[in-house]
MARVO-248511 format. One record per residue (C-alpha): x, y, z; residue in one letter. Coordinates in steps of 0.25 Angstrom, whole numbers. Example, Ala and Ser with C-alpha at 12.3 -4.5 7.8 and 13.67 -1.06 7.14 Angstrom:
{{49, -18, 31}, a}
{{55, -4, 29}, s}
//
This chain:
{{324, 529, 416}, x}
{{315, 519, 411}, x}
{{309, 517, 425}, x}
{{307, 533, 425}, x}
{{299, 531, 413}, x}
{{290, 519, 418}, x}
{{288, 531, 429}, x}
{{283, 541, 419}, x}
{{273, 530, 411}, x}
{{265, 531, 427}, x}
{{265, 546, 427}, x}
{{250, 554, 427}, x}
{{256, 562, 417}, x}
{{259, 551, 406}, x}
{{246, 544, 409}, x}
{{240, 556, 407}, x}
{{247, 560, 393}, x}
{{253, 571, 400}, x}
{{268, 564, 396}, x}
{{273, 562, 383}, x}
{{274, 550, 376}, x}
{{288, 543, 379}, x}
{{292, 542, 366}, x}
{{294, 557, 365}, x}
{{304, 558, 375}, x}
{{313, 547, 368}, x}
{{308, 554, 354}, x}
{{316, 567, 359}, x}
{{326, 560, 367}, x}
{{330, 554, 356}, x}
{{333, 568, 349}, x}
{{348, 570, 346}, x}
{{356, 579, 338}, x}
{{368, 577, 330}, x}
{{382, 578, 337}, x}
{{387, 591, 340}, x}
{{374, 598, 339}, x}
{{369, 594, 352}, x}
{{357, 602, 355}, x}
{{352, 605, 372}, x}
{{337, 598, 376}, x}
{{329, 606, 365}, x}
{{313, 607, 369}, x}
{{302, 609, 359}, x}
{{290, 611, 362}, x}
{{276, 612, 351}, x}
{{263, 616, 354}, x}
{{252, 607, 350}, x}
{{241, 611, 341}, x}
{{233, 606, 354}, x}
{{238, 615, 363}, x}
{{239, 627, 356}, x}
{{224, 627, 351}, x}
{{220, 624, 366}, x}
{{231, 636, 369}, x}
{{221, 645, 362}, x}
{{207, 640, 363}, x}
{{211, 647, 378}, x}
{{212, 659, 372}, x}
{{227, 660, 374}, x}
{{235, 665, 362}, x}
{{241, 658, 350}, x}
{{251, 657, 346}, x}
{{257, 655, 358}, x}
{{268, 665, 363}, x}
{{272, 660, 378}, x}
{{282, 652, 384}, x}
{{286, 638, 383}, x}
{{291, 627, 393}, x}
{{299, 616, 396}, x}
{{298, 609, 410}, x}
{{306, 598, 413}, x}
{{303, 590, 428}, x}
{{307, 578, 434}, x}
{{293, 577, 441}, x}
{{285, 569, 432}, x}
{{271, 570, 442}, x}
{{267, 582, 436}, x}
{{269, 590, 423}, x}
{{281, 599, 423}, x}
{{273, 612, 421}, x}
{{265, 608, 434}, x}
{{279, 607, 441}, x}
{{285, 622, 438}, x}
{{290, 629, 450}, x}
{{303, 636, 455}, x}
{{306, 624, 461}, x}
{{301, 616, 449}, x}
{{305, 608, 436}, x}
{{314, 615, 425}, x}
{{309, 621, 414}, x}
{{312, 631, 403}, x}
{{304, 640, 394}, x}
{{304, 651, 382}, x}
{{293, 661, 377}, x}
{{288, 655, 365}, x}
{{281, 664, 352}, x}
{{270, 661, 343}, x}
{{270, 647, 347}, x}
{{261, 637, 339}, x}
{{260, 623, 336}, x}
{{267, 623, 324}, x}
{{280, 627, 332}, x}
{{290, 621, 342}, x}
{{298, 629, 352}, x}
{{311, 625, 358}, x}
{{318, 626, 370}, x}
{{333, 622, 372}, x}
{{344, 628, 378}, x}
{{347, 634, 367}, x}
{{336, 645, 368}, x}
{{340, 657, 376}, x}
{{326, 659, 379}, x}
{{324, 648, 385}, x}
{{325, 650, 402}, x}
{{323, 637, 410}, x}
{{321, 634, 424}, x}
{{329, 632, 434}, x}
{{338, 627, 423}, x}
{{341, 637, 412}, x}
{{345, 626, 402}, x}
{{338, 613, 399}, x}
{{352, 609, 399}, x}
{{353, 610, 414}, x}
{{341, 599, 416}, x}
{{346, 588, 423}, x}
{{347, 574, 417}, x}
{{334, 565, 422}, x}
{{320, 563, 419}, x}
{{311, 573, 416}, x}
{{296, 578, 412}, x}
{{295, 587, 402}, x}
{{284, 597, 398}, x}
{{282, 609, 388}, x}
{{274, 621, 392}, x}
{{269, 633, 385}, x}
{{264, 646, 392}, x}
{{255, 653, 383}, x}
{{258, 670, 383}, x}
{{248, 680, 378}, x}
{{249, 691, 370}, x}
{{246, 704, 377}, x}
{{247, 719, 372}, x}
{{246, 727, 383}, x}
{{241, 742, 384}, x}
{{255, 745, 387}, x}
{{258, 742, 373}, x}
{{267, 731, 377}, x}
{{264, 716, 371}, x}
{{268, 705, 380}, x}
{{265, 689, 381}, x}
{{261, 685, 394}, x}
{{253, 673, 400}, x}
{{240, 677, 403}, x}
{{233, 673, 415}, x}
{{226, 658, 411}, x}
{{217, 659, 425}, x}
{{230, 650, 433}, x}
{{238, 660, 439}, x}
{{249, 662, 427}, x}
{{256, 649, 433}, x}
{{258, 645, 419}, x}
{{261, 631, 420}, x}
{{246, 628, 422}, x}
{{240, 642, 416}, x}
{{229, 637, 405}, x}
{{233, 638, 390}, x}
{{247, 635, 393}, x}
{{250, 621, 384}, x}
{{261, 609, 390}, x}
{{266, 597, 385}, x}
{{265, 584, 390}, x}
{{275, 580, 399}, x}
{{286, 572, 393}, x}
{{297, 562, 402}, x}
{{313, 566, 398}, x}
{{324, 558, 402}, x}
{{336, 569, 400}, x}
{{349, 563, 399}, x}
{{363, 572, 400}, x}
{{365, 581, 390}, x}
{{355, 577, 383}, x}
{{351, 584, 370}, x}
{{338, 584, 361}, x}
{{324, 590, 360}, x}
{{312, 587, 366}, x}
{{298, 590, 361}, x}
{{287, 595, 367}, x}
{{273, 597, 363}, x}
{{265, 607, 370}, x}
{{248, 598, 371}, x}
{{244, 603, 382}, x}
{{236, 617, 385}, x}
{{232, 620, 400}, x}
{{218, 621, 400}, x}
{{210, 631, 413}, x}
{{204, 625, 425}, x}
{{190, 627, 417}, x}
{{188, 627, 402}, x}
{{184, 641, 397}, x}
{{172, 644, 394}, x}
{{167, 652, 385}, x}
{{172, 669, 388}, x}
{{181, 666, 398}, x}
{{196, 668, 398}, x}
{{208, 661, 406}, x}
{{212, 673, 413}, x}
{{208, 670, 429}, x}
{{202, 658, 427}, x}
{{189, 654, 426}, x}
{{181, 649, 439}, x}
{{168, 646, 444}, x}
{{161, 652, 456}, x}
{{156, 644, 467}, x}
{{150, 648, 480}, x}
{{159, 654, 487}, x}
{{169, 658, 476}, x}
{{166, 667, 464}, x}
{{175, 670, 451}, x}
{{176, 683, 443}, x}
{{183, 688, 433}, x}
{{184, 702, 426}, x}
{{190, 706, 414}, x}
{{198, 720, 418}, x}
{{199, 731, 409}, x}
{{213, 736, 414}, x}
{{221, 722, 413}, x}
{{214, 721, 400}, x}
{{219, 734, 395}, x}
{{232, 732, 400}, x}
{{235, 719, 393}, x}
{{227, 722, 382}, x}
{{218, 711, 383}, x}
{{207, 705, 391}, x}
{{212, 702, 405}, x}
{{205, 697, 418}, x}
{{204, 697, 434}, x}
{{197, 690, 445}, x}
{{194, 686, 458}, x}
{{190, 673, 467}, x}
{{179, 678, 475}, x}
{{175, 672, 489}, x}
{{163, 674, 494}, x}
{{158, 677, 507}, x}
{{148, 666, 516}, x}
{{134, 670, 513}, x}
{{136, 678, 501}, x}
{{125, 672, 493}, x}
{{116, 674, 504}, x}
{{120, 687, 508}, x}
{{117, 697, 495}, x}
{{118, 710, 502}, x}
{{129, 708, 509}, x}
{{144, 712, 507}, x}
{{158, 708, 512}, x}
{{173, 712, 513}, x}
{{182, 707, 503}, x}
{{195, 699, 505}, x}
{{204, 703, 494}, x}
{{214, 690, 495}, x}
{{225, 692, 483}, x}
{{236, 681, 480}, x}
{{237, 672, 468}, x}
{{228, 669, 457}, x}
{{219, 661, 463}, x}
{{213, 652, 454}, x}
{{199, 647, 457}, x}
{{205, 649, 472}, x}
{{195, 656, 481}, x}
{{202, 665, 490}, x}
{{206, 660, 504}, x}
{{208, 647, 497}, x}
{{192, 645, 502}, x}
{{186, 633, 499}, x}
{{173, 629, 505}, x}
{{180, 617, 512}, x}
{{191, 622, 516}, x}
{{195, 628, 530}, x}
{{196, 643, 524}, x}
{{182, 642, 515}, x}
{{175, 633, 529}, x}
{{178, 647, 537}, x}
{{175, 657, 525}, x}
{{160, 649, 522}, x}
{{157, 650, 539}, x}
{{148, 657, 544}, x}
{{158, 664, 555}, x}
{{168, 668, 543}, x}
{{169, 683, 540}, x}
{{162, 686, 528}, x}
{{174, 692, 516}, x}
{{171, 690, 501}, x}
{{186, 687, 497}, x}
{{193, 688, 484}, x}
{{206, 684, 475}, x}
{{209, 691, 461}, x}
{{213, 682, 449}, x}
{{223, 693, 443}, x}
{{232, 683, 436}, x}
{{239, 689, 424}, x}
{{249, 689, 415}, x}
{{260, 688, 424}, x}
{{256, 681, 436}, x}
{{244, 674, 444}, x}
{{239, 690, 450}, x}
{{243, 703, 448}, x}
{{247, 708, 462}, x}
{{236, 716, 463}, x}
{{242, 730, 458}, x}
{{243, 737, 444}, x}
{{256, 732, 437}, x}
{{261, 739, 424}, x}
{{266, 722, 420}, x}
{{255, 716, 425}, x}
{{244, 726, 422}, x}
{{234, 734, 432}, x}
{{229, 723, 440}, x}
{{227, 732, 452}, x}
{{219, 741, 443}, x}
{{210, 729, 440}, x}
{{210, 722, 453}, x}
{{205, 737, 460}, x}
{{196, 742, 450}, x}
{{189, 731, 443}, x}
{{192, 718, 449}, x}
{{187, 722, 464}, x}
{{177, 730, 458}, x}
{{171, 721, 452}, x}
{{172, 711, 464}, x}
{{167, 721, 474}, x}
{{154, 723, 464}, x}
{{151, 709, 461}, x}
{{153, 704, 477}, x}
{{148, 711, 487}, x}
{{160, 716, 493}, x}
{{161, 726, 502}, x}
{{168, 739, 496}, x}
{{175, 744, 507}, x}
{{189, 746, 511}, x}
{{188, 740, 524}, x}
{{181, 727, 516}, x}
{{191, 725, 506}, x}
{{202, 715, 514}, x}
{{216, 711, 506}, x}
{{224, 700, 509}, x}
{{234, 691, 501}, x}
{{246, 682, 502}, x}
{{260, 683, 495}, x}
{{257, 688, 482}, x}
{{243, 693, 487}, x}
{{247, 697, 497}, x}
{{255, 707, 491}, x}
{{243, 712, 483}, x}
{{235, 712, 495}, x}
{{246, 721, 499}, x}
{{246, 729, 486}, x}
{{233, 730, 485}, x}
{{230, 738, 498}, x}
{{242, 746, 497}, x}
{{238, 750, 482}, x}
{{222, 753, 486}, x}
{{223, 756, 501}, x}
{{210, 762, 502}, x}
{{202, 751, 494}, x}
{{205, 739, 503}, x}
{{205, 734, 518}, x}
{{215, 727, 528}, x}
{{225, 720, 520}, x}
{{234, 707, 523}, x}
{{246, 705, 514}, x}
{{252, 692, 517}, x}
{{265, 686, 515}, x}
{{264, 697, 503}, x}
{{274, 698, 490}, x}
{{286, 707, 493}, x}
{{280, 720, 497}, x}
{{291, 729, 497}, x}
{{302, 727, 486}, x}
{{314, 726, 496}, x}
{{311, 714, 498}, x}
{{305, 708, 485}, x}
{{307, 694, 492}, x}
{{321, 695, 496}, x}
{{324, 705, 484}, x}
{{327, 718, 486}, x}
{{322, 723, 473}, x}
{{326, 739, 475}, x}
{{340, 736, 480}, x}
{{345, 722, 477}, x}
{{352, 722, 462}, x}
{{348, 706, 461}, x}
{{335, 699, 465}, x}
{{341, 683, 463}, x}
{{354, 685, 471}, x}
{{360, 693, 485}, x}
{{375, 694, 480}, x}
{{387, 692, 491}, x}
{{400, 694, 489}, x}
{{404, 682, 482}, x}
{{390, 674, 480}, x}
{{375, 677, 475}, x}
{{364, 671, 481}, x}
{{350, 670, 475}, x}
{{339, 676, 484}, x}
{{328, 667, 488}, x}
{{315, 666, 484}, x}
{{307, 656, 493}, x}
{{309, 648, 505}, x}
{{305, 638, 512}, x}
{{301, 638, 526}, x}
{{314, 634, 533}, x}
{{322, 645, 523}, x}
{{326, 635, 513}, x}
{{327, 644, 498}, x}
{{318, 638, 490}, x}
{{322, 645, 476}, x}
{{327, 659, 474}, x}
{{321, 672, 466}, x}
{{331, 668, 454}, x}
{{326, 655, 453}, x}
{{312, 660, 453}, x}
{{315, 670, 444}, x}
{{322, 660, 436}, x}
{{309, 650, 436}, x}
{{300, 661, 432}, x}
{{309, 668, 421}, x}
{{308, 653, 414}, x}
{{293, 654, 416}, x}
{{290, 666, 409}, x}
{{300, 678, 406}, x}
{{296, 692, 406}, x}
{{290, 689, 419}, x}
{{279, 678, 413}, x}
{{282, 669, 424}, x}
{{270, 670, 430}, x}
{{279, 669, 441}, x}
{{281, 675, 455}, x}
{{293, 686, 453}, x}
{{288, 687, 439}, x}
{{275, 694, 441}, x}
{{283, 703, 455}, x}
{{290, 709, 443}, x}
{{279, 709, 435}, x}
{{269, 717, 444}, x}
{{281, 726, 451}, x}
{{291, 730, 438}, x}
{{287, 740, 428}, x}
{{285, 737, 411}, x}
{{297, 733, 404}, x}
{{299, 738, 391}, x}
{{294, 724, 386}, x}
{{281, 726, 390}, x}
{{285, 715, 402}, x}
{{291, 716, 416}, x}
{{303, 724, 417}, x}
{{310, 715, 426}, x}
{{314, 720, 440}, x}
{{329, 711, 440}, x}
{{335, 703, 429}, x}
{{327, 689, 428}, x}
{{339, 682, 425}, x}
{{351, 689, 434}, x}
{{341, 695, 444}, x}
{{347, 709, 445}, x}
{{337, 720, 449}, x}
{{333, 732, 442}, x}
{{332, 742, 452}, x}
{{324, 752, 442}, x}
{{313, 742, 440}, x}
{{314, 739, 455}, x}
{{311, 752, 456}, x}
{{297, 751, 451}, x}
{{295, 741, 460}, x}
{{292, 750, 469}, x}
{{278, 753, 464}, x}
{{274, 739, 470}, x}
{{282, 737, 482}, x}
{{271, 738, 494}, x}
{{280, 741, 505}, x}
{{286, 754, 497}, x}
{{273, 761, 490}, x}
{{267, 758, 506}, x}
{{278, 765, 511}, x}
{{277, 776, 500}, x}
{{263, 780, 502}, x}
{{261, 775, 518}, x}
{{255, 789, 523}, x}
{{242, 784, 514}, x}
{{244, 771, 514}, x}
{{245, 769, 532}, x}
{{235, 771, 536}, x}
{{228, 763, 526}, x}
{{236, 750, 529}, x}
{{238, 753, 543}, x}
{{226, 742, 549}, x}
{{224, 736, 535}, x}
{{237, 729, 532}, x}
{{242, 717, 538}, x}
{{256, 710, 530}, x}
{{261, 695, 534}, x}
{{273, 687, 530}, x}
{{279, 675, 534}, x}
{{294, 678, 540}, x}
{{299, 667, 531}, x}
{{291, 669, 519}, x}
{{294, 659, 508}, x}
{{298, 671, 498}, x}
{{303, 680, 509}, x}
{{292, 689, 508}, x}
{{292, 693, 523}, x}
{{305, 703, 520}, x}
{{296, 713, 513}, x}
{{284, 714, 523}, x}
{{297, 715, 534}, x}
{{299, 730, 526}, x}
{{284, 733, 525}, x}
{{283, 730, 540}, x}
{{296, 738, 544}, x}
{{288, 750, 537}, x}
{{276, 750, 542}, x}
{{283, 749, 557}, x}
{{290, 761, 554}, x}
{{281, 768, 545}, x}
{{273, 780, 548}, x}
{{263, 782, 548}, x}
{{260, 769, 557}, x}
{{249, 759, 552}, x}
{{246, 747, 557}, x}
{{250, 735, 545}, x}
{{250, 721, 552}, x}
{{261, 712, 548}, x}
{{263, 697, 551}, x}
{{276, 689, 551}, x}
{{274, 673, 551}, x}
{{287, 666, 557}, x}
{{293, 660, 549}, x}
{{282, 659, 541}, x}
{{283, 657, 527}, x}
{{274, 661, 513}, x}
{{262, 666, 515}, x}
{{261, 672, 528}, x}
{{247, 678, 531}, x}
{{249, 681, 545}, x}
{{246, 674, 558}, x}
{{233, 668, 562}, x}
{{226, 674, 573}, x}
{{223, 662, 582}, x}
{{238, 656, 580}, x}
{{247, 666, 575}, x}
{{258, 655, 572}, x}
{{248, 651, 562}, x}
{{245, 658, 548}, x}
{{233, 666, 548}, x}
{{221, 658, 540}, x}
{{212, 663, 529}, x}
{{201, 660, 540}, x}
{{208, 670, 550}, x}
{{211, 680, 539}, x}
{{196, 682, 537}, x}
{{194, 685, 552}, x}
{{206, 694, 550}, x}
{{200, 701, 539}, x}
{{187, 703, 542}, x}
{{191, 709, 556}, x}
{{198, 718, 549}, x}
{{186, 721, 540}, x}
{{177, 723, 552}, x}
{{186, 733, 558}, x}
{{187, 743, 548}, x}
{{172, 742, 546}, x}
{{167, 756, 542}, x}
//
């Protein structure tokens, strides 16, 4: 154990300050309690003056109503919070209320409120040596034109990953030794405050970050009037926008747009272009076709986008995305306001909005690529079948349950189920403030429960479905309003839309395109809707390139791809 500490004394993180002192480890080790009243590992956790004043001079609330942490790893490279995934270190939280630094908050065992990850009990932690760290997730306080008030983490400008979202406070990291059985407290004291990528300046707000142009890549941000109204207070949108070679010099000239959804992008410019890369060396050519291309900042309070479509949860970001975001886009760049201009694409989650997007406003865009896209049709949400399955973690047999699988490997190995990531994110956040994945599906797809959250589609804990709200589900499965309303929409996807998917996709999101495609082979009237299956290929699919089609399609080809299609529908 001693050589274990000698270690610690070397580690960036001690040298840095970023470890508490020794001695408060052997002060709370040395905690006991009388005989027969023996108590489970207690955390308290304070806020400093510090911390709190640096929590509001962001502009966040106080006091503070949000959720508190504990994270314990046996990696001592990096801080705990830096560590959390699905596969990551244990922690535990609960929602905290009116915190201040005149209060302590507790977490033991004891607290029924208290839900951990991937053990539910402190108690379940293994004897061994540890790092430990306090965290605080900061909530806000809105009172939404439906009349409901709800505490939600608003978007910081990082994509609602709270562990590094600006205005969240930590503690240092302090090494543990946890013996068996061992009972006392431990105290924590929150110093820390996560401060954004750039200071604020003066006017500006945290909501989708703050970047600065450069030549190629320019930075907006709008404040919309339907977000604001419906969560009663000011709330903001944005886009990465890639400019064309020979923009600058070329004043009177427009262009075709890329629509490129996915992920909150950060200062990420779309296509990953860098000037030195190999994508940004072919987009500043002169043999390149000439697109302006952009991605939305649509982080929110749920999650890092929005999925492009109006939500009664999430609010009406479709609204805001159709009718003032690309607006105001199309008037400040000189894009050309065509259909046959306006090209979708996007991967995984945007490739879903690509998807959503084209089906919701046929007529207002172009050819669309949806790749390796979220669950498009709801009998296969992943490998759940939400309308006629009763559980979404386990297939029941005879004598045995198994838990369903939510990722792979490439070789087919499980890498963790749907219960285990529900399990992480219901720790993260409840009432679907993970921030996480399934959380912000449910979120976008289920109606307004009567608490002003997420009514929840199955059980978090048990996983049973409720086929009622499953229902309602079908107001965003793509695959069934396409079918419902394919006499209009046909012959306005037929030429326009191409789907790919890998036939292994890690989250075994090829199953659902299989049911789109077996639709459209049989549907009729025929349309023409390309689709393109990598063998065993995995997450994210976007279809096969055209000089080696054992080979992914690159961005570079894409842009061929799309301005071909541009050129060919050409009024």
């Amino acid at each position: 154990m001693f050589r274990w500490f000698k270690k610690i004394l070397n580690r960036k993180y001690f040298q840095l300050g970023l470890i508490a002192p020794l001695v408060l480890l052997v002060t709370n080790g040395s905690v006991g309690t009388p005989p027969g009243k023996a108590t489970p590992v207690e955390f308290r956790i304070s806020l400093s003056q510090k911390a709190y004043l640096g929590i509001t001079d962001l502009g966040l609330q106080t006091p503070v109503n949000g959720r508190i942490y504990v994270i314990i790893a046996r990696d001592g490279s990096d801080e705990p919070r830096l560590q959390i995934d699905v596969l990551g270190p244990p922690f535990w939280g609960k929602d905290i209320f009116g915190f201040t630094p005149d209060k302590w908050v507790s977490l033991s065992d004891y607290d029924a409120d208290v839900i951990g990850y991937p053990y539910s009990k402190i108690a379940e932690l293994p004897p061994g040596d540890y790092f430990i760290q306090a965290f605080l997730n900061v909530y806000t306080t809105f009172q939404r034109a439906d009349g409901h008030v709800v505490l939600m983490h608003q978007d910081a400008g990082d994509g609602q990953w709270l562990w590094e979202s600006p205005g969240n406070a930590y503690s240092q990291v302090m090494p543990f030794h946890l013996e068996k059985e061992w009972r006392g407290k431990i105290d924590l004291d929150l110093t820390e405050v996560i401060q954004p990528d750039q200071p604020l300046q003066p006017g500006q707000v945290l909501q989708q970050g703050n970047y600065t142009d450069t030549d190629w890549v320019k930075y907006i941000k709008i404040r919309s009037d339907v977000l604001s109204a419906f969560w009663g207070q000011d709330m903001y949108i944005g886009a990465n926008i890639l400019l064309p070679k020979g923009y600058a010099e070329n004043p009177d000239t427009f262009y075709p747009v890329i629509y490129l959804q996915g992920h909150f992008p950060g200062s990420g410019a779309p296509f990953g272009f860098r000037p030195t890369n190999a994508f940004g060396q072919f987009w500043t050519s002169d043999t390149a076709p000439r697109f302006i291309a952009v991605t939305f900042r649509d982080a929110n309070p749920y999650y890092d986008t929005s999925y492009s479509v109006d939500s009664a949860n999430v609010g009406p970001y479709g609204q805001s995305i159709q009718n003032e975001l690309i607006p105001y886009i199309e008037t400040n760049f000189r894009v050309l306001r065509e259909p046959y201009a306006r090209i979708l694409a996007g991967g995984s989650t945007g490739g879903w909005e690509a998807l959503a997007m084209k089906v919701f406003n046929p007529d207002f865009y172009g050819g669309t690529w949806a790749w390796c896209p979220d669950g498009i049709d709801f009998h296969y949400f992943q490998l759940v079948n939400v309308y006629e399955h009763d559980n979404a973690y386990y297939t029941f047999r005879d004598y045995i349950q198994v838990e369903q699988p939510s990722a792979r490997s490439a070789d087919n190995l499980v890498r963790f189920t749907i219960k285990q990531e529900n399990d992480w994110e219901r720790a993260m956040g409840t009432n679907d403030r993970s921030g996480g994945q399934w959380d912000i599906w449910e979120a976008v797809y289920t109606p307004l429960g009567p608490d002003g959250y997420p009514m929840p589609v199955w059980d978090p804990v048990t996983g049973d479905i409720d086929h009622a709200v499953a229902d309602y589900w079908k107001n965003y499965d793509l695959n069934y309003i396409i079918q419902q309303r394919w006499a209009e929409l046909a012959p306005k996807l037929s030429g326009a839309l191409t789907t790919t998917v890998g036939m292994q996709d890690t989250y075994f999101l090829e199953e659902a395109v299989y049911l789109f495609d077996e639709f459209v082979q049989k549907a009729n009237p025929p349309a023409q809707i390309g689709f393109d299956y990598g063998f065993r290929k995995p997450h994210c699919w976007r279809g096969a390139s055209p000089t080696d089609p054992s080979q992914q399609m690159t961005y570079q080809e894409f842009i061929v791809i799309a301005s071909n299609w541009v050129e060919a529908h050409r009024p």
